[in-house]
C-alpha positions, 0 to 999 in steps of 0.5 A, a space after each residue: 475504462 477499466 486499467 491494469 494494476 499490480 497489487 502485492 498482499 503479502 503481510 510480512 513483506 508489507 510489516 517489513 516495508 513499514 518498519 523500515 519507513 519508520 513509526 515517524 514516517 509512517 504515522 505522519 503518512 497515516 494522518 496525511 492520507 486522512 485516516 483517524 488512526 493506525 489501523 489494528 490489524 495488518 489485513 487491509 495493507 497492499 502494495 499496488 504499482 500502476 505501471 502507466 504511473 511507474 510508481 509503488 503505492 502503499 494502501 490501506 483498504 477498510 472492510 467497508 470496501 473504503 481505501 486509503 492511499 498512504 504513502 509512496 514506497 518506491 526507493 524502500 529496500 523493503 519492496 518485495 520482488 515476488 508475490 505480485 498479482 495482476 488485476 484489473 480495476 474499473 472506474 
């Protein structure tokens, strides 16, 4: 069954949310969530808020389609209030 989400794209808000995380926070949520190392570029980060869950999740998604859950925002300043969009994702 598939469920709603909302995801959030946008590059310059999401390099803001990572520098107030800070580089500590965030390379230690990098080698929690099982990736090898910091990605290079800022092209697979996004922003998703499962509204059954009600929380605000950072991701990371390889172009092999692999995604990785990082880090839970929600209480940063830095998420963005506009730019969300609303998709649909299956099991």
């Amino acid at each position: 069954m598939s469920k709603e989400v909302f995801r959030n794209y946008d590059k310059k808000a999401i390099k803001s949310l990572i520098r107030e995380m800070g580089k500590e926070r965030f390379d230690c949520a990098i080698k929690d969530s099982g990736m090898e190392s910091r990605p290079l570029t800022m092209e697979g980060f996004f922003i998703e808020f499962q509204p059954d869950k009600e929380d605000f999740i950072l991701y990371y998604m390889y172009p092999s389609r692999v995604v990785f859950k990082i880090i839970s925002v929600l209480g940063f300043w830095a998420v963005p209030d506009s730019g969300w969009v609303k998709e649909r994702i299956g099991d």
